[in-house]
C-alpha positions as CSV (number, residue, x, y, z in Angstrom):
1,X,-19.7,-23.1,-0.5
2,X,-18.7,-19.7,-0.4
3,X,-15.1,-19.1,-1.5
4,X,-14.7,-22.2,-3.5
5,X,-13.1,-21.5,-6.8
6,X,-15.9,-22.7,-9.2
7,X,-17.9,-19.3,-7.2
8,X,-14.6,-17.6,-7.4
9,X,-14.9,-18.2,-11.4
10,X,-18.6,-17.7,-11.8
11,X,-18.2,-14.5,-10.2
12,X,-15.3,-12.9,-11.5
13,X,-16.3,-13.6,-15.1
14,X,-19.9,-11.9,-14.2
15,X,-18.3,-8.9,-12.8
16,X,-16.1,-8.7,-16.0
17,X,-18.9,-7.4,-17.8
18,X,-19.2,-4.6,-16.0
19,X,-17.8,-1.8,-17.9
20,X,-17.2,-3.8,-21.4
21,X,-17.8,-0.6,-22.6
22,X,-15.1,1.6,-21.4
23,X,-11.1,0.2,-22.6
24,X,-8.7,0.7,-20.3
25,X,-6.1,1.2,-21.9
26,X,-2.3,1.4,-20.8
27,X,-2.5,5.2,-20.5
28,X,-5.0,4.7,-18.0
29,X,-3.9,2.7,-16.0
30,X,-0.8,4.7,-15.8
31,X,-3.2,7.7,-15.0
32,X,-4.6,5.1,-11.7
33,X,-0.4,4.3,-11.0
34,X,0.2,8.4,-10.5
35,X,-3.1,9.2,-8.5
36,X,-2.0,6.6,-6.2
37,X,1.4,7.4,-5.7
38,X,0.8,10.8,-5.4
39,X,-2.5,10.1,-3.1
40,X,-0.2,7.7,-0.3
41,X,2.8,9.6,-0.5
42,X,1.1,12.1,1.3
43,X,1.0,9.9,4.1
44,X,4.5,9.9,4.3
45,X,5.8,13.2,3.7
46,X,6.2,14.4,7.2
47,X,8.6,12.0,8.2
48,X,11.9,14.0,7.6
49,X,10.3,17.2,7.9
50,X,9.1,16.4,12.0
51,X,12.3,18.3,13.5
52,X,11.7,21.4,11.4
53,X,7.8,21.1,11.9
54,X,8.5,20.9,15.3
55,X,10.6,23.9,15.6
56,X,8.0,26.3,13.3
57,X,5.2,25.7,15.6
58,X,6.9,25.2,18.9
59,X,5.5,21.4,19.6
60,X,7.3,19.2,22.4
61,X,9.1,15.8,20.8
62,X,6.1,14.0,22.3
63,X,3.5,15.8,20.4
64,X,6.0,15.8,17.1
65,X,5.9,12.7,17.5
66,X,2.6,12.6,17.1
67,X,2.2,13.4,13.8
68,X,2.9,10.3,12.4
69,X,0.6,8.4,14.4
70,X,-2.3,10.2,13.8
71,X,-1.9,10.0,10.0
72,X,-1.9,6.4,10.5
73,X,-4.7,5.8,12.9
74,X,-6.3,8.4,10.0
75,X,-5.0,5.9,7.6
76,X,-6.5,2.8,9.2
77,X,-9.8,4.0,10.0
78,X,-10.3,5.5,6.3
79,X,-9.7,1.7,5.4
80,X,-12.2,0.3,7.4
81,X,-14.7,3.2,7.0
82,X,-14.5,5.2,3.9
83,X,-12.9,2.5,1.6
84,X,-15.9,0.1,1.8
85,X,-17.8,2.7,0.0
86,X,-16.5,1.7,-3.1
87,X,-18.9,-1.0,-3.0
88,X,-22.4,1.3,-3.1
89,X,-21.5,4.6,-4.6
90,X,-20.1,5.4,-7.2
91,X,-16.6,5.1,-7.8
92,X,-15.7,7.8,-10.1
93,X,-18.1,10.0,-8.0
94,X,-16.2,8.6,-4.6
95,X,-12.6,9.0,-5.9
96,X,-13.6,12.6,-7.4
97,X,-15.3,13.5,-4.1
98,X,-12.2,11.9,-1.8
99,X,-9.7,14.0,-3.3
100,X,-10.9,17.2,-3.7
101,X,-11.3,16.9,0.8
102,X,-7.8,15.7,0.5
103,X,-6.7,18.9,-1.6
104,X,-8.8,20.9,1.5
105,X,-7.2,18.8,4.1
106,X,-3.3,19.3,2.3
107,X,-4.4,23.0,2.7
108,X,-5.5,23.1,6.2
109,X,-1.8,21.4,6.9
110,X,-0.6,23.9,4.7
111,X,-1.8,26.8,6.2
112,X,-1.1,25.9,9.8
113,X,-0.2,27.9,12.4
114,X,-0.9,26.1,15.5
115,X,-0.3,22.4,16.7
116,X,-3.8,21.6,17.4
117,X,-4.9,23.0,13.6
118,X,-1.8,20.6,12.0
119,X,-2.8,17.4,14.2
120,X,-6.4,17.8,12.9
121,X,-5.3,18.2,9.1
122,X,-2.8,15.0,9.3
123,X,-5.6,12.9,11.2
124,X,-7.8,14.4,7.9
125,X,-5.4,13.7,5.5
126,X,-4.5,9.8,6.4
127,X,-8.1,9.6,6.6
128,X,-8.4,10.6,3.0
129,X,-5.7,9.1,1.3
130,X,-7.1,5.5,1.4
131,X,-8.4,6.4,-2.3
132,X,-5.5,4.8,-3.0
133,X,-7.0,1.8,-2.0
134,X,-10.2,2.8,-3.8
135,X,-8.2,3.3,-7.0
136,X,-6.5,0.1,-6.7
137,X,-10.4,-2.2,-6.3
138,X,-11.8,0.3,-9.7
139,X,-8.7,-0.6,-11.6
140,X,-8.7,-4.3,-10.6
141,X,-12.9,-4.3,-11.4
142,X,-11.9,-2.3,-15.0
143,X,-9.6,-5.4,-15.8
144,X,-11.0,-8.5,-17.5
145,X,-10.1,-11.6,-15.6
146,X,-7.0,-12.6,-18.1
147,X,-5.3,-9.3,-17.3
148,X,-6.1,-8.3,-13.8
149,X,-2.9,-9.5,-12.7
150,X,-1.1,-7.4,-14.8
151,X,-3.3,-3.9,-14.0
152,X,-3.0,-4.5,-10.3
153,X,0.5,-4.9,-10.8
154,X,0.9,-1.7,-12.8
155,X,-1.1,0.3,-10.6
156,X,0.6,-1.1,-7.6
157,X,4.2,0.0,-9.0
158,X,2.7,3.5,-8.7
159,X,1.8,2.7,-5.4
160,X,5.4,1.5,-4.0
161,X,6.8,4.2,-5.9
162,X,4.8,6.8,-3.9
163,X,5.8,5.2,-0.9
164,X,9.9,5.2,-1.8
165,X,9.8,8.7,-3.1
166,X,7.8,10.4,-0.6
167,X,11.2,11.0,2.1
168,X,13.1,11.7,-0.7
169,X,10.9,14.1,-2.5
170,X,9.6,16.4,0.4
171,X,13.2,16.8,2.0
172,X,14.2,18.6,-1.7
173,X,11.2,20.4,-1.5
174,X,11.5,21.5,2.5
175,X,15.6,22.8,1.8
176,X,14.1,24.4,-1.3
177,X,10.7,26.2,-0.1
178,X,9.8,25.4,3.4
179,X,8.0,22.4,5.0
180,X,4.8,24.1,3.6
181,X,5.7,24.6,0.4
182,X,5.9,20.0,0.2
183,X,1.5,20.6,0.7
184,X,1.2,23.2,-0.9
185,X,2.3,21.6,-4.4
186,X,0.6,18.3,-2.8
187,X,-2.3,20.0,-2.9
188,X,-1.9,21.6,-6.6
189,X,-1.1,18.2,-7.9
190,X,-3.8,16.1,-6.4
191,X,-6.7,19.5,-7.7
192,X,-5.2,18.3,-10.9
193,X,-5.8,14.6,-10.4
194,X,-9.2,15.1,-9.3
195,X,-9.7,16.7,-12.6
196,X,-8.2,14.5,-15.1
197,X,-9.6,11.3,-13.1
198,X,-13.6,13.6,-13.8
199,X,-12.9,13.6,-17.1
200,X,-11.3,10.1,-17.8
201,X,-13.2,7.8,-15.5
202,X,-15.9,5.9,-16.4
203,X,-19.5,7.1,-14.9
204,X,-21.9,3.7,-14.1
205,X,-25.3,4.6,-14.1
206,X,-26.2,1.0,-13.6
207,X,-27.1,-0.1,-9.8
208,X,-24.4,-0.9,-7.5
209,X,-23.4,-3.9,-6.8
210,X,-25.0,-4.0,-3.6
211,X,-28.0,-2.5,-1.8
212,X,-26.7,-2.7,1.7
213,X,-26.5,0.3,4.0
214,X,-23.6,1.6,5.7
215,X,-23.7,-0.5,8.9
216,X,-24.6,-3.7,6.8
217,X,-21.8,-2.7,4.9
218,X,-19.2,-2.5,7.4
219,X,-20.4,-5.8,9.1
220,X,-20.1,-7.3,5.7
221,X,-16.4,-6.9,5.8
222,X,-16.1,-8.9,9.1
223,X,-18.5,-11.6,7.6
224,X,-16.1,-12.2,4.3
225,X,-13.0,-12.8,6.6
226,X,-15.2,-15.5,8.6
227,X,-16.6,-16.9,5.4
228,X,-12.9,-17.1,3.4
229,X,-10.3,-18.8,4.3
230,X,-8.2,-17.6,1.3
231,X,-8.9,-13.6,2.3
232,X,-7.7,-14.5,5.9
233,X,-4.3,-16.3,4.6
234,X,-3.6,-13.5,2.6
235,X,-4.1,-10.9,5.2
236,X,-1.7,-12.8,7.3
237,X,0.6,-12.8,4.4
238,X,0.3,-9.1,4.4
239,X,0.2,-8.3,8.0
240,X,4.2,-10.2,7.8
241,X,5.6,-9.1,5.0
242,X,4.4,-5.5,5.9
243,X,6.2,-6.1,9.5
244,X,9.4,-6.8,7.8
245,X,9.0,-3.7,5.3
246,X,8.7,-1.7,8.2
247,X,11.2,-3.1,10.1
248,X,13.5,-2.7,7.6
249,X,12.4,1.0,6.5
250,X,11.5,2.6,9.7
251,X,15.2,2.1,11.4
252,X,17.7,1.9,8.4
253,X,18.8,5.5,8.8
254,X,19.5,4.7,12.3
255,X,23.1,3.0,11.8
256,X,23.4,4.9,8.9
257,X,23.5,8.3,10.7
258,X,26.0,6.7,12.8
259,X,29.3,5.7,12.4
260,X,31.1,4.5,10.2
261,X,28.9,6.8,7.6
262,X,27.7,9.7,9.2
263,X,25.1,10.0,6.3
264,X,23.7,13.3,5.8
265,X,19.8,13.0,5.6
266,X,19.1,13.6,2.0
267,X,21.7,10.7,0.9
268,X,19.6,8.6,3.4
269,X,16.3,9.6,1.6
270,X,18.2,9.0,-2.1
271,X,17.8,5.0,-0.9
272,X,14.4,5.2,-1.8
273,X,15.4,5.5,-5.4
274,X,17.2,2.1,-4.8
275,X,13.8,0.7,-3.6
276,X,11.9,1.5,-6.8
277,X,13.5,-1.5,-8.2
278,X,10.0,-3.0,-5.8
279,X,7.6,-1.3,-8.7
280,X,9.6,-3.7,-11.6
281,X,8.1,-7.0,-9.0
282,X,4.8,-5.6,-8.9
283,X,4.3,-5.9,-12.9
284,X,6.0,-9.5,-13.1
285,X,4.2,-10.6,-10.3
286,X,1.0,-9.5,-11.5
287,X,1.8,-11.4,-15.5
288,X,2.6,-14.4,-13.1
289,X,-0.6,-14.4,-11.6
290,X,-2.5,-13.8,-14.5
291,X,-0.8,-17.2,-15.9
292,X,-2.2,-19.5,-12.6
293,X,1.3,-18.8,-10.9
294,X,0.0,-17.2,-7.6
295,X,0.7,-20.3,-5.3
296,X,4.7,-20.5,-6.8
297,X,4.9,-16.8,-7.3
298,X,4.3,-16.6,-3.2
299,X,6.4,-18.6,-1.9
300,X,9.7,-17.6,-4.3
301,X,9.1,-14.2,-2.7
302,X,9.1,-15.0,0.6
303,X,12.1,-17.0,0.2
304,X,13.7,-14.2,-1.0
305,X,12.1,-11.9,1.4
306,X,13.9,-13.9,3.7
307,X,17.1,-14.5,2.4
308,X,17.4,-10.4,2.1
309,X,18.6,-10.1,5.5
310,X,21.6,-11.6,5.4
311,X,23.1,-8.8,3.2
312,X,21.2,-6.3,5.4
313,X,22.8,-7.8,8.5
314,X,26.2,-6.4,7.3
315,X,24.8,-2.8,6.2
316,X,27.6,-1.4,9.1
317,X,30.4,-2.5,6.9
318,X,29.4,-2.7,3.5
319,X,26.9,-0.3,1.7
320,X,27.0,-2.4,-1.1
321,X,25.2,-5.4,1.4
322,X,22.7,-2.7,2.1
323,X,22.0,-1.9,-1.5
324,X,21.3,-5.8,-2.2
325,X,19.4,-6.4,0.5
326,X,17.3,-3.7,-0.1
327,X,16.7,-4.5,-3.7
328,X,16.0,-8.3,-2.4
329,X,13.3,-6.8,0.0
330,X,11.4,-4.4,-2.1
331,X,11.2,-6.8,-4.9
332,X,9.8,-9.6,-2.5
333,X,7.3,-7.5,-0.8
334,X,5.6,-6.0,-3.4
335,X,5.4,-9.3,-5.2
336,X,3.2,-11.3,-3.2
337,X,1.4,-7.7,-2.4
338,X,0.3,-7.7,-5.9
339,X,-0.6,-11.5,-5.5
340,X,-2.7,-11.0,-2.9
341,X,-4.7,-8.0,-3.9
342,X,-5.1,-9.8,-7.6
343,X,-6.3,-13.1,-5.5
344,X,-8.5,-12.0,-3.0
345,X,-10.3,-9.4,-5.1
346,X,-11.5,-12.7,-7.5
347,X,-13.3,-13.8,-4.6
348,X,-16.0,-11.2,-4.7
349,X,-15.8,-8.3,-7.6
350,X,-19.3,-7.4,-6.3
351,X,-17.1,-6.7,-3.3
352,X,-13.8,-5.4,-4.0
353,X,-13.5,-2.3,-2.2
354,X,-14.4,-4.2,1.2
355,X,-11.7,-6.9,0.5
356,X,-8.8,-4.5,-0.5
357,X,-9.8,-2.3,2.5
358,X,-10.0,-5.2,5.0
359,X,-6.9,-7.1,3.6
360,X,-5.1,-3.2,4.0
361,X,-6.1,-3.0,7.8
362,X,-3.7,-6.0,8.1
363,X,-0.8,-4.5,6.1
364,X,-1.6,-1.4,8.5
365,X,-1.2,-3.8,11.4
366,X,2.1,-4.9,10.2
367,X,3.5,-1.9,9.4
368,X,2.9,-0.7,12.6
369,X,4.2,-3.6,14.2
370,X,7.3,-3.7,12.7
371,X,7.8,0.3,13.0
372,X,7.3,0.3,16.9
373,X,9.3,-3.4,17.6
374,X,12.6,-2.3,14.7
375,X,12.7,1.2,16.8
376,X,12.8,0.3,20.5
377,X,14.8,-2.9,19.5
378,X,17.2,-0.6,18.0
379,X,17.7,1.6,21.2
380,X,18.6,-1.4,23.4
381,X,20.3,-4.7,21.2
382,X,21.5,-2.4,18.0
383,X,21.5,-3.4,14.2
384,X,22.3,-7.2,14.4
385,X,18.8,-7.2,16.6
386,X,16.3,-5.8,13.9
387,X,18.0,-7.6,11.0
388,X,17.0,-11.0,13.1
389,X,13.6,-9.5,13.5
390,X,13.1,-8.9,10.3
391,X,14.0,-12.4,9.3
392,X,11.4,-13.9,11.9
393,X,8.4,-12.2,9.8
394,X,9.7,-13.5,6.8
395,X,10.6,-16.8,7.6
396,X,7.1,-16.8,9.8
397,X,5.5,-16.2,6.3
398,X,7.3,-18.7,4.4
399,X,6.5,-21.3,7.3
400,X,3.0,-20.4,7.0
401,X,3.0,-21.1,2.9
402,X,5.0,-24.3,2.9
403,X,2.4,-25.3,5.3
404,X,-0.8,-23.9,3.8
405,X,0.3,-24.4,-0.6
406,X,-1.1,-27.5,-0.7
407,X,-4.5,-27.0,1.4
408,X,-6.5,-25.6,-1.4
409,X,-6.5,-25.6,-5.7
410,X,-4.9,-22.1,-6.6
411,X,-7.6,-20.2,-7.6
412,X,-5.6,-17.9,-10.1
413,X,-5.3,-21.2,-12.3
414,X,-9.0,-21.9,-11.7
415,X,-10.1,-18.3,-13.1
416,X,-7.4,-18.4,-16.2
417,X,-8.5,-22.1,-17.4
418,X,-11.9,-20.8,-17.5
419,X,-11.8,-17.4,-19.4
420,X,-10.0,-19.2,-22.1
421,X,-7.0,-17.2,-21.5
């Protein structure tokens, strides 16, 4: 049956082999954790620099606004469309080839003068910085079985990190240089990637893993979530947890802008810092996994994804209940992320990219959820209202584990016992 974990094993120990030749070693797959980071933050970047952007080029708030949602629907069609990829091409060739478009794209944003010319580059540039997801399915295919955990975890860390940093960083950059100036060193940055990731990657000349063409291979996508009941748990794992990261992320400088604080914006982009403490859960999650602890792993951090919004629901007097509950969040989020990329990539190496990118759609899903609810709740029942949001998604997802932990063997276990870890 597809999906059981004997295939799960048989298959992940076959795809092991797959480049026994080439170590990766800890320096690369530090090298994947930056290219990542540095690939999704652009996705982020414009947040804090909308009012300014808006000003330069004379856009209404409505087409500001904007902005932001065509990077994302960039975003979530390069997940569905590009990311799959990964599967027939080359992957060194694909990740080379993605981000030297993305260094054009960074340019073209750049370089803009009028609304319509920015709009196209942000819709190009969400488009192009799903290699992050690519990245993420050639690390986890580089891994043997025993470690997989742990390199997803690593190169996730670079991933949340990205994420966190992103506000912070291009606000520095923007009072420093100019909105433009936050591409322009994108731009340099990522020219450099591309280069060090030619000369470092691994080039297969073998066949690829599949022969199927590119509507085959989007339909193929569909078929695994039909044929896998694990892939479709863990989306829905995502798609929640991602709701309450966004909730959480996309409205947090609203009461802080507000009294009592009156927070200036660059101390309201310095909490990312605070979130970083998320990259530390990616790596222990990931060694948890790796030692058949996926199942126990999950449902700890939901718990505790949970249980974070209790010191969140008194961020309006205490900054200190923020800080907590912020640490309590990141850590639980990025925690069963890891899981769940390390989990449902076992199911089919010969099909990584196309799980990573379809399981992504659903953190996409979330995150957008939870943006768009945490925002207009916030206009018309205040704080108290998005903290009790929040804690729906995560008690939705711990409901959903304590009723689904026992329903299946854990298939991290399976693939450990086996490869004589």
């Amino acid at each position: 049956m597809p999906g059981s974990d004997e295939a799960v094993t048989r298959r992940t120990e076959a795809r092991s082999g797959e480049s026994s030749a080439f170590v990766l070693s800890r320096g690369v797959v530090i090298l994947f954790a930056v290219a990542c980071g540095a690939a999704v933050a652009n996705v982020y970047f414009s947040q804090p620099l909308l009012v300014t952007v808006g000003h330069d080029l004379a856009m209404s708030p409505a087409l500001v606004g904007s902005v932001v949602t065509l990077t994302h629907v960039g975003y979530g069609l390069g997940l569905f469309f590009l990311v799959p990829l990964g599967d027939v091409a080359d992957r060194r060739r694909l990740i080379v080839t993605q981000l030297l478009l993305l260094v054009v794209a960074l340019a073209v944003i750049a370089a803009a003068h009028t609304a319509a010319i920015l709009l196209a580059g942000m819709a190009a540039m969400g488009l192009l910085a799903v290699v992050t997801q690519t990245l993420v399915a050639f690390a986890a295919s580089l891994a043997p079985p025993a470690g997989r955990g742990r390199v997803v975890g690593l190169v996730t860390s670079g991933v949340v990190i990205g994420i966190l940093l992103a506000r912070t960083a291009s606000g520095l950059m923007a009072d420093l240089a100019g909105w433009r100036s936050v591409y322009v060193v994108s731009a340099s940055l990522t020219a450099l990637l591309a280069l060090v990731l030619y000369r470092v990657l691994p080039h297969h000349s073998d066949a690829p893993p599949t022969t199927l063409r590119y509507g085959q291979l989007l339909r193929s996508t569909i078929t695994l979530f039909a044929q896998e009941r694990l892939l479709r748990l863990r989306a829905l794992f995502g798609l929640l947890i991602f709701a309450a990261f966004s909730t959480l992320w996309s409205s947090v400088a609203l009461p802080l802008s507000e009294a009592p604080y009156f927070l200036p914006h660059s101390a309201i982009g310095a909490l990312g810092l605070i979130g970083v403490a998320g990259a530390l859960a990616a790596t222990v999650a990931g060694r948890l996994n790796d030692r058949g602890l996926s199942r126990r792993t999950t449902g700890i951090a939901l718990a505790l994804l949970a249980a974070s919004w209790l010191p969140l629901a008194f961020t309006r007097s205490s900054l200190w209940a923020l800080v907590v509950g912020v640490i309590l969040l990141d850590l639980a989020v990025q925690a069963v992320h890891v899981t769940n990329q390390t989990l449902i990539y076992a199911l089919h190496p010969d099909a990584g990219s196309r799980l990573i990118g379809g399981y992504m759609v659903f953190y996409s899903i979330g995150s957008a959820t939870g943006a768009i609810a945490a925002t207009s709740l916030y206009t018309v029942a205040g704080w108290g209202a998005v903290c009790t949001l929040g804690a729906a998604f995560s008690c939705l997802g711990l409901v959903l584990w304590a009723f689904t932990r026992h329903s299946a063997p854990d298939p991290a276990a399976k693939v450990i016992s086996r490869s004589g870890s």
